[in-house]
C-alpha positions as CSV (number, residue, x, y, z in Angstrom):
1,X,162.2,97.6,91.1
2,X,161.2,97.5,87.1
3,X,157.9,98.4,86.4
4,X,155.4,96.1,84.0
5,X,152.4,96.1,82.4
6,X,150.0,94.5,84.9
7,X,148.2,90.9,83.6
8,X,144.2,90.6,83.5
9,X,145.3,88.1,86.4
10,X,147.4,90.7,88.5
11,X,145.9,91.8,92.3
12,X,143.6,94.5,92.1
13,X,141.6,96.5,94.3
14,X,139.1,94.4,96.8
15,X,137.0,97.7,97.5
16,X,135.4,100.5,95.9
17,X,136.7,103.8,96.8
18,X,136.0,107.6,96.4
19,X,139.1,108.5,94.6
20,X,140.1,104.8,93.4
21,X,143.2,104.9,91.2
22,X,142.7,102.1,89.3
23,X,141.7,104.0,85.8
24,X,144.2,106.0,86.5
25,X,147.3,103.8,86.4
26,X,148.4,104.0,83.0
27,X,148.8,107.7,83.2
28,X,150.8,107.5,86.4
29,X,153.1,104.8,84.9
30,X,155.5,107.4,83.1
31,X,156.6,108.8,86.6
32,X,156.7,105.8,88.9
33,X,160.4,105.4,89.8
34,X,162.0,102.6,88.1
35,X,164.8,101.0,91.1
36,X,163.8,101.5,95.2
37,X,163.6,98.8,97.8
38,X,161.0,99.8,99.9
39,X,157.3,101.2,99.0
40,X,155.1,103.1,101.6
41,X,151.8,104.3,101.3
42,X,150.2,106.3,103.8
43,X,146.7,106.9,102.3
44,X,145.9,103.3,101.7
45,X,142.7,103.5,100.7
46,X,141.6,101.2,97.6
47,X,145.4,100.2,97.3
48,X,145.1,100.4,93.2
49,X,148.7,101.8,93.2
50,X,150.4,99.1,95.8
51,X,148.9,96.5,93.6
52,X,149.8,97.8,90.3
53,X,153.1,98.2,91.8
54,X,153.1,94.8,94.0
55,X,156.3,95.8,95.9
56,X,159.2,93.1,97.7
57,X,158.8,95.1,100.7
58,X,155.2,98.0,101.6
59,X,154.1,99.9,104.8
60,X,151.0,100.4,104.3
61,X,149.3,102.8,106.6
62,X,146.0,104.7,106.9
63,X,144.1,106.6,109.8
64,X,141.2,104.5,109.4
65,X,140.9,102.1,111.8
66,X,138.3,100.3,110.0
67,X,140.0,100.0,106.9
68,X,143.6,98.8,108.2
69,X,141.4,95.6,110.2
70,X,140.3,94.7,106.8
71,X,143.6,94.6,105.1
72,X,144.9,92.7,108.1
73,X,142.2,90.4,107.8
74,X,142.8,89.5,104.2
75,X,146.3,89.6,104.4
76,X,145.9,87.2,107.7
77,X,142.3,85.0,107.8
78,X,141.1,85.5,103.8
79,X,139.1,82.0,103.9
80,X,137.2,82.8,107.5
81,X,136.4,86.3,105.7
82,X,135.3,84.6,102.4
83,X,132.6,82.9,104.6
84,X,131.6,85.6,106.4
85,X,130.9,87.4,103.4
86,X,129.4,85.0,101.7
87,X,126.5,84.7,104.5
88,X,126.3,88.5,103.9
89,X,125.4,87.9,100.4
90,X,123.0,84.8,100.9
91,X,121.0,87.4,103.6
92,X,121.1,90.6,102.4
93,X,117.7,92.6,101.6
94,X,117.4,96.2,102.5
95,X,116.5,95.6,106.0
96,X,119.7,93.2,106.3
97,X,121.8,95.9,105.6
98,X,120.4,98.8,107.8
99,X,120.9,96.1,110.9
100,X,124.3,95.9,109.9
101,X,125.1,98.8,109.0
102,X,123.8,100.1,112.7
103,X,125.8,97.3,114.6
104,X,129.8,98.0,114.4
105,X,129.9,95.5,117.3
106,X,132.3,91.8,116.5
107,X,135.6,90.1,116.4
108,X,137.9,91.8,113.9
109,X,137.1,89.3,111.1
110,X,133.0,90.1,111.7
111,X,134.0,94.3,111.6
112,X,136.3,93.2,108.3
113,X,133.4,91.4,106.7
114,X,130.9,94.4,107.6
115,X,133.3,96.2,106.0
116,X,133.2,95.1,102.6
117,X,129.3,94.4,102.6
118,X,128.6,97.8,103.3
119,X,131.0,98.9,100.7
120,X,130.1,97.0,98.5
121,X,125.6,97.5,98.5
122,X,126.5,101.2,100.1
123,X,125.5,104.3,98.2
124,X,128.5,104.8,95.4
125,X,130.9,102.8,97.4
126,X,131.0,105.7,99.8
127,X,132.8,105.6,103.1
128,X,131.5,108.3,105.2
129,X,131.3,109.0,109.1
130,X,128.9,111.3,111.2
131,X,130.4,113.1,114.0
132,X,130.6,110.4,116.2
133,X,132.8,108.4,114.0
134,X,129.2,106.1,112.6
135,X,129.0,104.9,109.5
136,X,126.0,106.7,107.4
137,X,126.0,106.1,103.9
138,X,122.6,104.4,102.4
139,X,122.2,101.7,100.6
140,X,123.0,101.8,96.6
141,X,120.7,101.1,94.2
142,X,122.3,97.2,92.7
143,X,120.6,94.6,91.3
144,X,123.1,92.1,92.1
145,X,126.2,93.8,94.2
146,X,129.5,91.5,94.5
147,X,129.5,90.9,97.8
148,X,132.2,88.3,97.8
149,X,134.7,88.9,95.0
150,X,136.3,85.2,96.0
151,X,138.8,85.6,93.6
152,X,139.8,89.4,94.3
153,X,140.2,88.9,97.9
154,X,142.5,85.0,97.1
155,X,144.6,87.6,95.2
156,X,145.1,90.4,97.3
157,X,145.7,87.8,100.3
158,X,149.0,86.5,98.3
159,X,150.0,90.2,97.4
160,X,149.7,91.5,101.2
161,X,151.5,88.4,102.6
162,X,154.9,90.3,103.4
163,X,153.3,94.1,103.8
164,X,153.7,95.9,107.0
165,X,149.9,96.5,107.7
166,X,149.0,99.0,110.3
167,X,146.9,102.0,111.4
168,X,148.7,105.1,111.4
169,X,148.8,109.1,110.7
170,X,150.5,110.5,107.6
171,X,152.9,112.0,109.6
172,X,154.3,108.8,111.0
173,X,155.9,108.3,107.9
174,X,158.7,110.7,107.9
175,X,159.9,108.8,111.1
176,X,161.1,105.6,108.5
177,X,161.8,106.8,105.4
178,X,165.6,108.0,105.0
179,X,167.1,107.6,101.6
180,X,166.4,107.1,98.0
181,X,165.8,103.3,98.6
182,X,162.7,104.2,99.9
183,X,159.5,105.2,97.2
184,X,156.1,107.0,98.9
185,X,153.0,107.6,97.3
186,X,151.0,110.2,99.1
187,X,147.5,110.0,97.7
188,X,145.6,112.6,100.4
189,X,142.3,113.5,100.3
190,X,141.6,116.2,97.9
191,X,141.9,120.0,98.5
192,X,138.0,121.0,97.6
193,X,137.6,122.8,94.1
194,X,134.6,123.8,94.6
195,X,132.3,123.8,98.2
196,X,129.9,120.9,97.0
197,X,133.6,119.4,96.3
198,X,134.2,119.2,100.1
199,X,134.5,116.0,101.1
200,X,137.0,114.8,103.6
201,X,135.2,112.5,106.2
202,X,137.1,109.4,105.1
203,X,137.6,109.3,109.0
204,X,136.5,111.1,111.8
205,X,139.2,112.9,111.5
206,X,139.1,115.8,109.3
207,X,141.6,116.5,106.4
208,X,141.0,120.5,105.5
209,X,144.0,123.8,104.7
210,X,146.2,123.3,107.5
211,X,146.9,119.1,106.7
212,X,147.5,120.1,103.3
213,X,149.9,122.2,104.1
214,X,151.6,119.6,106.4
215,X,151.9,117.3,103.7
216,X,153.5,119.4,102.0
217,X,156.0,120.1,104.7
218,X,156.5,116.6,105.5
219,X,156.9,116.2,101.2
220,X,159.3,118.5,101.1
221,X,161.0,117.3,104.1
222,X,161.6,113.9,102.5
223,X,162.6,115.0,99.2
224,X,165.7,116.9,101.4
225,X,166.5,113.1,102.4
226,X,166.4,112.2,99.0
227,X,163.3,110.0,99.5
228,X,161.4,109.4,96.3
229,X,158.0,110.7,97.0
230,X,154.9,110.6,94.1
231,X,151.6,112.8,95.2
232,X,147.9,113.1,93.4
233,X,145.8,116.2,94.3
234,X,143.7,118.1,93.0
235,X,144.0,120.7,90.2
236,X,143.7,124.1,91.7
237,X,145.9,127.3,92.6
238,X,146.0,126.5,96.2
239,X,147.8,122.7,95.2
240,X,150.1,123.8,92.6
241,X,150.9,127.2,94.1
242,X,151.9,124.8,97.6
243,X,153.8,122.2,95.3
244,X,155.3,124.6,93.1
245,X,159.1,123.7,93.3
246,X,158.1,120.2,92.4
247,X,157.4,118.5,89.4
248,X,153.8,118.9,88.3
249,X,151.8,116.8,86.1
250,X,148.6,117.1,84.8
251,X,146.3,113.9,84.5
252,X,142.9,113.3,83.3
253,X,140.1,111.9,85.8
254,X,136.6,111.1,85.7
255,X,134.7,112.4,88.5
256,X,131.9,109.8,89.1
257,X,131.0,111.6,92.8
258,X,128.7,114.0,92.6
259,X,125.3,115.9,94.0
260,X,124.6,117.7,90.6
261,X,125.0,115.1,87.9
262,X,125.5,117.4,85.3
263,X,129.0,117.9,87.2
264,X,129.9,114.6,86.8
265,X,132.4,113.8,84.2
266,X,136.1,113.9,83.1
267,X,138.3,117.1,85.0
268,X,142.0,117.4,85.4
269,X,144.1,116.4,88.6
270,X,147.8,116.7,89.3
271,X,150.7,114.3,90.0
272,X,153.3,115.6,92.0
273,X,157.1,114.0,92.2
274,X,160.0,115.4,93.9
275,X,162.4,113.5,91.4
């Protein structure tokens, strides 16, 4: 696989998403491998990376139930979505969005459409979960949120078409990939740098120490099998102590998500290859 330049009319990513990689792409360019056959991605996420890279072949896996429904729904039903959302938009007010927001109940194309409204008029673009696995985030302060990114969603349709789509734990992936034919991007939630920093809730299922550490087990598991595998974490001791026989990179971020704005701004994070 050769990698380009993407076009202003290239697939992007259809949701916001704490930890998006889309303004981080051209840094990451330098290290993407340049020949593989098949791409995985276990933290799917916003996808910025699978559609940068637009791959022959994907698995694309996350734990989040919620979030592999609505990539199976654009990949499978993206007009029946595009009208579902766009009744969304005609109806949503602040009292719209709490009544959604407090019903998870539907078929899978009503959860995928709930989905993106909330993401899209949520606080920040947040995904967040209370202990029993509810979505809490409030509603965002926007004057005129893109509920229905028409185009977006045609686009990412035609770049899902052939991906493997399903819901799955990290882990899983070590049971597939073998050789150097296969690429994976690990893109994990981020050891905490600081304890306001301590976010992991992207399901109800916790991410803390002892997951890092068995990513970096599984990592170095794969790189044994010659498996070409890329990961972003944070920039801390604790990360590049645990990566240390790798290849660390340092990349510059802006961190947009924060409870003290004065924290808010550009910090460093690290990009991890085994090749």
């Amino acid at each position: 696989m050769v990698i380009q330049i993407p076009k202003e009319t290239s697939p992007r990513p259809f949701l916001k998403w704490a930890g998006g990689k889309s303004k981080l792409i051209q840094q990451y360019i330098p290290y993407f491998p340049n020949n593989y056959k098949n791409y995985y991605e276990p933290f799917l996420g916003g996808g910025a990376v699978f559609f940068y890279l637009q791959p022959n072949k994907a698995i694309l896996t996350d734990i989040n139930a919620e979030l592999i429904n609505t990539y199976c729904c654009v990949r499978d039903n993206v007009n029946e979505l595009i009208l579902l959302l766009k009744e969304h938009k005609e109806r949503h007010n602040r009292d719209y969005y709490y009544t959604i927001r407090n019903n998870s109940a539907g078929t899978d194309l009503e959860k995928a459409a709930r989905f993106i409204y909330l993401n899209k008029t949520c606080f920040n673009g947040l995904y967040r979960v209370n202990s029993q696995g509810n979505f809490n985030v409030p509603l965002g302060r926007y004057k005129n949120p893109n509920i229905c990114p028409e185009d977006l969603l045609r686009k990412a349709s035609k770049a899902l078409y052939k991906s493997d789509i399903k819901q799955q734990n990290f882990l899983d992936v070590g049971n597939y990939a073998t050789n150097s034919d296969d690429f994976i991007y690990f893109d994990p939630p981020y050891y905490p740098i600081s304890k306001t920093s301590y976010f992991t809730a992207y399901s109800k299922y916790c991410f803390a120490e002892k997951q890092q550490i068995q990513l970096r087990e599984l990592f170095a598991k794969l790189a044994e099998r010659g498996v070409k595998v890329m990961l972003s974490n944070s920039d801390c001791e604790f990360i590049r102590k645990l990566y240390s026989n790798f290849n660390i990179y340092t990349v510059s971020a802006t961190r947009a998500i924060n409870s003290n704005a004065k924290k808010r701004g550009n910090i460093t994070e690290v990009l991890i290859t085994s090749y």
